[in-house]
C-alpha positions as CSV (number, residue, x, y, z in Angstrom):
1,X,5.2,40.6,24.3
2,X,2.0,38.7,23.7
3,X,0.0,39.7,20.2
4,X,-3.1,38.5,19.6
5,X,-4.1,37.4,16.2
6,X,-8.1,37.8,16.1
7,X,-10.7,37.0,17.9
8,X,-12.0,33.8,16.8
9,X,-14.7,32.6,19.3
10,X,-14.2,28.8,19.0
11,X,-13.1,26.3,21.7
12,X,-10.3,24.2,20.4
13,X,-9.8,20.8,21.9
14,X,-7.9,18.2,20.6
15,X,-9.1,16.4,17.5
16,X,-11.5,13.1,18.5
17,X,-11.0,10.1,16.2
18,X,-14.5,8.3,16.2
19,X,-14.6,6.1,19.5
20,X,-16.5,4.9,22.7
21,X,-15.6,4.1,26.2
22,X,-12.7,6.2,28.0
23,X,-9.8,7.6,26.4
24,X,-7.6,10.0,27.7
25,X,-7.9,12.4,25.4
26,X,-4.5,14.7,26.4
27,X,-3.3,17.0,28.7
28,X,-3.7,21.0,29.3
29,X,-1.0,23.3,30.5
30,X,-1.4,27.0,30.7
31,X,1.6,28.6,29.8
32,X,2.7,32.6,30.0
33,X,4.0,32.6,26.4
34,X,2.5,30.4,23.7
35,X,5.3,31.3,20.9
36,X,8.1,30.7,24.0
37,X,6.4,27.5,24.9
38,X,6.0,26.0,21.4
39,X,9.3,26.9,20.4
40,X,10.7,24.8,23.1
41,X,8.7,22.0,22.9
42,X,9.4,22.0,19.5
43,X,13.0,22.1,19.6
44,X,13.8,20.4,22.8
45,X,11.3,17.4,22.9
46,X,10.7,16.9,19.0
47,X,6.8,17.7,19.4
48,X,5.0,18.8,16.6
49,X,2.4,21.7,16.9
50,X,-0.8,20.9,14.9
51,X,-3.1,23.8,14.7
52,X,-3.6,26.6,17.2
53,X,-6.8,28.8,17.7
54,X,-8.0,32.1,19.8
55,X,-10.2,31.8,22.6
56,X,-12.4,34.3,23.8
57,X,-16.5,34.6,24.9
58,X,-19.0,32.8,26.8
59,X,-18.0,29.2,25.8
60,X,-14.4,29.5,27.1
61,X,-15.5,31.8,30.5
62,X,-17.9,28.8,31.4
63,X,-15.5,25.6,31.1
64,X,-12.5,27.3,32.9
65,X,-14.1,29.0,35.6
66,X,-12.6,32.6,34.9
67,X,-14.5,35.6,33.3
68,X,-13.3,38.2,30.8
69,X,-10.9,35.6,28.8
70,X,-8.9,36.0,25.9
71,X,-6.6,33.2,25.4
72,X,-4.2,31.3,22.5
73,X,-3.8,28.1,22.5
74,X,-1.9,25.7,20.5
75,X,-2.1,21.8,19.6
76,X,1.2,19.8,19.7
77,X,1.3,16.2,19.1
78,X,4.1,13.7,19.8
79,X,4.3,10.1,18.4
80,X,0.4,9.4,19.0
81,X,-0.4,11.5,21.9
82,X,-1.1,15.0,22.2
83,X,-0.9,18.5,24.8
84,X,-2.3,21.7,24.7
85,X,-0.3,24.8,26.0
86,X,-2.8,27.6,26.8
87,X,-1.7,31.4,27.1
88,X,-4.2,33.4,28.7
89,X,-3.7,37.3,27.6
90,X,-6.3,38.0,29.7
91,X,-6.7,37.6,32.5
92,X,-3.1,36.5,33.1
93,X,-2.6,34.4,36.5
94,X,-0.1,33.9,38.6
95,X,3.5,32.2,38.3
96,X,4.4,28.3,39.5
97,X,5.3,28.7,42.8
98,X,9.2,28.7,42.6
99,X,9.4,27.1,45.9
100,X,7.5,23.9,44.6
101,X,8.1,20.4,45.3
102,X,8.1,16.8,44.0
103,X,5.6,16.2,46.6
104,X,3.4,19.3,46.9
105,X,-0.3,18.1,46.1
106,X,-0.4,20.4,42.9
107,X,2.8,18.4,40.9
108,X,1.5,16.9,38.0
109,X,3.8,16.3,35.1
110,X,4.0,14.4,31.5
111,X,6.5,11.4,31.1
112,X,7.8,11.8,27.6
113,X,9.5,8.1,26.7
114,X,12.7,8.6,25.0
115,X,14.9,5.8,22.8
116,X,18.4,6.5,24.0
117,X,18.6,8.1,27.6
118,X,22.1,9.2,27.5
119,X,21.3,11.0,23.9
120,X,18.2,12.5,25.7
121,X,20.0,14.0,28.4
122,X,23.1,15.4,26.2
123,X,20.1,16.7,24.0
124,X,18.3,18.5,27.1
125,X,21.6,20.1,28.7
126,X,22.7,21.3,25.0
127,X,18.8,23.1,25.1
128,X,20.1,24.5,28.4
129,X,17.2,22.9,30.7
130,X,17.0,23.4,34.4
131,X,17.2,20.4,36.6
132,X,14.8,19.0,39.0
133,X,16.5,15.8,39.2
134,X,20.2,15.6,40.5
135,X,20.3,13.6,36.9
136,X,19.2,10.5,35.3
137,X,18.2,7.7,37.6
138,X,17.9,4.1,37.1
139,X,15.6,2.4,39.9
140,X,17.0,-0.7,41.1
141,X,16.8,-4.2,40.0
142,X,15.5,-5.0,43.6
143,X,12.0,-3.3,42.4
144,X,10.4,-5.9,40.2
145,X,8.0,-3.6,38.5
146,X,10.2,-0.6,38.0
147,X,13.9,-1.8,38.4
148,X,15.9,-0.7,35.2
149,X,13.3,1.6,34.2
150,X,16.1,5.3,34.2
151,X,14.0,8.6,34.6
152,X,15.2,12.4,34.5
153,X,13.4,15.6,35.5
154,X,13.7,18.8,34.3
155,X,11.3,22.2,34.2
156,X,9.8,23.7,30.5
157,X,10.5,27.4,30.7
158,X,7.2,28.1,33.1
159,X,8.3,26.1,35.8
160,X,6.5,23.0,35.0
161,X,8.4,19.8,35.7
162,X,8.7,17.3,32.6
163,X,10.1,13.7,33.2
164,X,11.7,11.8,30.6
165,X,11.7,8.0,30.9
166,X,13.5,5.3,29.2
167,X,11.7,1.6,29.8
168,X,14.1,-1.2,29.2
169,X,13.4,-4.9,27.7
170,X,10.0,-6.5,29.6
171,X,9.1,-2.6,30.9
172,X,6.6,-0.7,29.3
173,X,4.4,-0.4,27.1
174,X,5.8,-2.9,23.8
175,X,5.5,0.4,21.3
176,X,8.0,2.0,23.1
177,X,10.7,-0.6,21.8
178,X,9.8,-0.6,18.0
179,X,12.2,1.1,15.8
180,X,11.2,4.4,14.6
181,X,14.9,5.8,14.4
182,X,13.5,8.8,16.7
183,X,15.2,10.4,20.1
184,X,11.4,11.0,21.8
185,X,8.9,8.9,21.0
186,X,5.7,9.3,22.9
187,X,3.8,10.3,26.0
188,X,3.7,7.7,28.0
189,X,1.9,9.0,31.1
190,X,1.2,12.1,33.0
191,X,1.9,11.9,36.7
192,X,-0.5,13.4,39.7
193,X,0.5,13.6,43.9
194,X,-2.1,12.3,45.6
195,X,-2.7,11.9,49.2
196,X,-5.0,9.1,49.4
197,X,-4.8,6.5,46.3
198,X,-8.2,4.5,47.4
199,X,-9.9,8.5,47.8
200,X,-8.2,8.9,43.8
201,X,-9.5,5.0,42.7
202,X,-12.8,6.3,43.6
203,X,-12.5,9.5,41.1
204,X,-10.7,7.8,38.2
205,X,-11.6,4.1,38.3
206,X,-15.0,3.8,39.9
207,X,-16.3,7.2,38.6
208,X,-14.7,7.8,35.0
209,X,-13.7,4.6,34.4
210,X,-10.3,4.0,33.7
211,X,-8.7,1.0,34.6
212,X,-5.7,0.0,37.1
213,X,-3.2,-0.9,34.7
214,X,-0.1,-2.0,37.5
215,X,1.7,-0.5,40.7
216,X,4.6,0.0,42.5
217,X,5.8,1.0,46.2
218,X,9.5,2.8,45.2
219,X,12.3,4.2,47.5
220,X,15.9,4.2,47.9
221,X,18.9,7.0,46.5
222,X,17.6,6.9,43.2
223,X,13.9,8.1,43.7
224,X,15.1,10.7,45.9
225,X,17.0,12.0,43.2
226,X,14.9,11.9,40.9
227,X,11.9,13.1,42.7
228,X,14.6,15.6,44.3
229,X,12.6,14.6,48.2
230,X,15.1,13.4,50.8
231,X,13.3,10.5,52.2
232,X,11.0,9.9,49.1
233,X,8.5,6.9,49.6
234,X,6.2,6.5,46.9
235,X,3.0,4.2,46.6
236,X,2.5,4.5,42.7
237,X,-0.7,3.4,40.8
238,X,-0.7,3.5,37.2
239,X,-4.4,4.0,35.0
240,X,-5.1,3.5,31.8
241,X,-8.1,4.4,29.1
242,X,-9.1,2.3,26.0
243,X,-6.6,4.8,24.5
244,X,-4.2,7.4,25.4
245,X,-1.5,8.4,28.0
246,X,-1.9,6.4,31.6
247,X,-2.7,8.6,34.6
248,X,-0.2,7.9,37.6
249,X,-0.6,8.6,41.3
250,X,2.2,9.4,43.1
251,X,1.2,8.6,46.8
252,X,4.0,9.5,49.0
253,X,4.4,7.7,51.9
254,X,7.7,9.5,53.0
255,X,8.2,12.2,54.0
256,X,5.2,14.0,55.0
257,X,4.1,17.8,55.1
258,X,3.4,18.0,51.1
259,X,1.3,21.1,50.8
260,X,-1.9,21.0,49.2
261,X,-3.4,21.8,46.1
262,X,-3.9,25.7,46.2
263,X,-8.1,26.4,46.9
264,X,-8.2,29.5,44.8
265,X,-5.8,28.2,41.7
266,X,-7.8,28.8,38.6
267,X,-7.1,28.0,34.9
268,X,-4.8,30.7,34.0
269,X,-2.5,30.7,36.7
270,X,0.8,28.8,35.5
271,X,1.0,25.6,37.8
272,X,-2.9,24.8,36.3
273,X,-2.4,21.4,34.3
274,X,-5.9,19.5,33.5
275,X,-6.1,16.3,32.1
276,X,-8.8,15.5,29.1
277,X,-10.7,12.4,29.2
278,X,-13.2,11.2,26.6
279,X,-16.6,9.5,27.6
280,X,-19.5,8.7,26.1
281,X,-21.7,11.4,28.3
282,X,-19.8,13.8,29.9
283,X,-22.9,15.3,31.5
284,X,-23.7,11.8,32.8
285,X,-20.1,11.4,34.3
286,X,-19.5,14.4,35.9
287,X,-22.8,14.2,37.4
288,X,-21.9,10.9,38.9
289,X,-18.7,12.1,40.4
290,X,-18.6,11.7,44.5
291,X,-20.4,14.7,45.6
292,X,-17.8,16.9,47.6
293,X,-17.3,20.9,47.9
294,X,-14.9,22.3,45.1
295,X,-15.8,19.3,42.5
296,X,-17.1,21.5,39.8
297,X,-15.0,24.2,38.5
298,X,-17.5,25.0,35.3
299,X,-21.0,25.3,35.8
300,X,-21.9,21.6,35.3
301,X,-21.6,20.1,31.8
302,X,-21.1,23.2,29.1
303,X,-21.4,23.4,24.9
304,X,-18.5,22.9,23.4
305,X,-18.2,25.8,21.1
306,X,-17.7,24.8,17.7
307,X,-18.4,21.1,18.9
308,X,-21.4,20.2,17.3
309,X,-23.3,19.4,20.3
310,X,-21.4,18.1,22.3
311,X,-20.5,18.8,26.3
312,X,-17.8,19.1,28.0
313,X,-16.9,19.8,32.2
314,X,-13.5,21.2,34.4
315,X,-13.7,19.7,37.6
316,X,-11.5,19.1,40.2
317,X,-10.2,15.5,41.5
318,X,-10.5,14.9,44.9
319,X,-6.7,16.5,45.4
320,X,-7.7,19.9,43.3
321,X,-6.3,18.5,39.9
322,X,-8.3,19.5,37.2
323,X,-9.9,17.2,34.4
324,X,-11.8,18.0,31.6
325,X,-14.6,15.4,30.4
326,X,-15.8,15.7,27.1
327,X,-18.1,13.9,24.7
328,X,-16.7,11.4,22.4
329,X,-17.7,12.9,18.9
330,X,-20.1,10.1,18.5
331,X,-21.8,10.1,22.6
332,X,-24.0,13.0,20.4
């Protein structure tokens, strides 16, 4: 049963170190039960939860788009990257789907990298996850970019699909290989279907700024059981920031007929995810976006309550995923 404790009327978004450029900042998920939710991503993925708050008022009506909210929401951090699990008591939205696919254009998940795959997925089935892979996958050595690279999928006790992903010698990010004696290490990524990559370059890389950090084209047994599609072709594109996560676009080629991003999902139904991304004017930014219908999901750029000034805006990629641009802490 959800409780809530006060009535504080302060935005909390993840802490900003002093920088400049683009960083990806994090990502949101809206949960149905924040104690459920923590407690799992607690004890199942190692995170660490780093301060929670109460959301309620103007501020928080205006940068999600939905009127009459009262929400918790907690900060977890992992290694050196960070999530926010959001549980809207009111108004509460709707579940994920639980007919959802791999390739359906609202799929978005995190890649959490892990030390040991075979310890992660004893670890996982002893926690009693539910599958959305057949298993864990190694891609084949045929693929130059992503052969070796083993990968599992499994849901978080919403629905939301969580991958994680074990980069071999030569693969990855260097960080990922350094001793720290820990089962999961990091976020590596978080993962969006797209249905046109140049249509998504244009939003991310030539609008926010992020840069194309490599890409693959995968197929074969393996990615069609770990993506769980018979028939999966994927064009994948992977973004980075000056710091943070990567953002990934999962174009598939094969098979067709993913459905597309729901037009009237809002931020507290369950299968909302929006990625945070640092700038140095988020007004600026999201003003520049390509102009299209269904962009904007807040009014424009928004005070940040509590945030000394600075801005922030929810809008919508060109495939309906949501993103929230805020103000480095020293843009003001």
């Amino acid at each position: 049963m959800k409780n809530p404790r006060g009535l504080a009327a302060t935005l909390l978004l993840l802490p900003l170190a002093a920088a400049a450029g683009v960083h990806v900042r994090g990502v949101g998920i809206t949960v149905d039960d924040l104690d459920k939710s923590v407690a799992f991503y607690q004890d199942a993925l190692g995170f660490e939860k780093t301060g929670e708050s109460e959301l309620v008022g103007d501020g928080i009506e205006r940068l999600s788009g939905v009127f009459g909210v009262v929400a918790r929401r907690a900060r977890l951090r992992l290694g050196s990257e960070e999530i926010e699990l959001t549980d809207f008591l009111a108004p509460e939205g709707r579940p994920v789907p639980t007919d959802s696919r791999s390739n359906d254009h609202w799929f978005q998940h995190i890649a959490i990298v892990v030390s040991d795959m075979d310890r992660a997925y004893a670890h996982l089935r002893a926690h009693n996850v539910r599958h959305a892979s057949a298993g864990p996958q190694t891609l084949p050595d045929w693929n130059p970019n992503a052969g070796g690279i083993s990968a599992f999928y499994f849901k978080d006790p919403d629905g939301h699909v969580l991958e994680v992903i074990h980069f071999p010698e030569g693969k990855g990010d260097p960080r990922w290989r350094q001793p720290s004696g820990k089962l999961f290490l990091g976020i590596d990524h978080t993962a969006i279907v797209v249905d046109d990559t140049e249509a998504s370059l244009a939003f991310y890389r030539d609008a926010l700024g992020l840069e194309v950090a490599g890409s693959s084209e995968n197929h074969g047994i393996e990615q069609e059981r770990l993506n769980n599609v018979f028939g999966a072709r994927l064009r994948i594109t992977g973004l980075k920031g000056e710091s943070g996560p990567g953002v990934e676009f999962l174009e598939y080629l094969a098979p067709q007929g993913g459905r597309p991003y729901p037009q009237d999902l809002r931020a507290n139904d369950l299968a909302h995810w929006h990625t945070i991304i640092g700038v140095d004017s988020a007004e600026e930014t999201a003003t520049a976006l390509p102009a299209r219908e269904g962009t904007w999901v807040s009014p424009g750029a928004v005070p940040i309550p509590g945030g000394g000034g600075r801005l922030a805006a929810l809008v919508a990629d060109p495939d309906g995923h949501n993103v929230l641009i805020i103000d480095n802490p020293t843009a003001r």
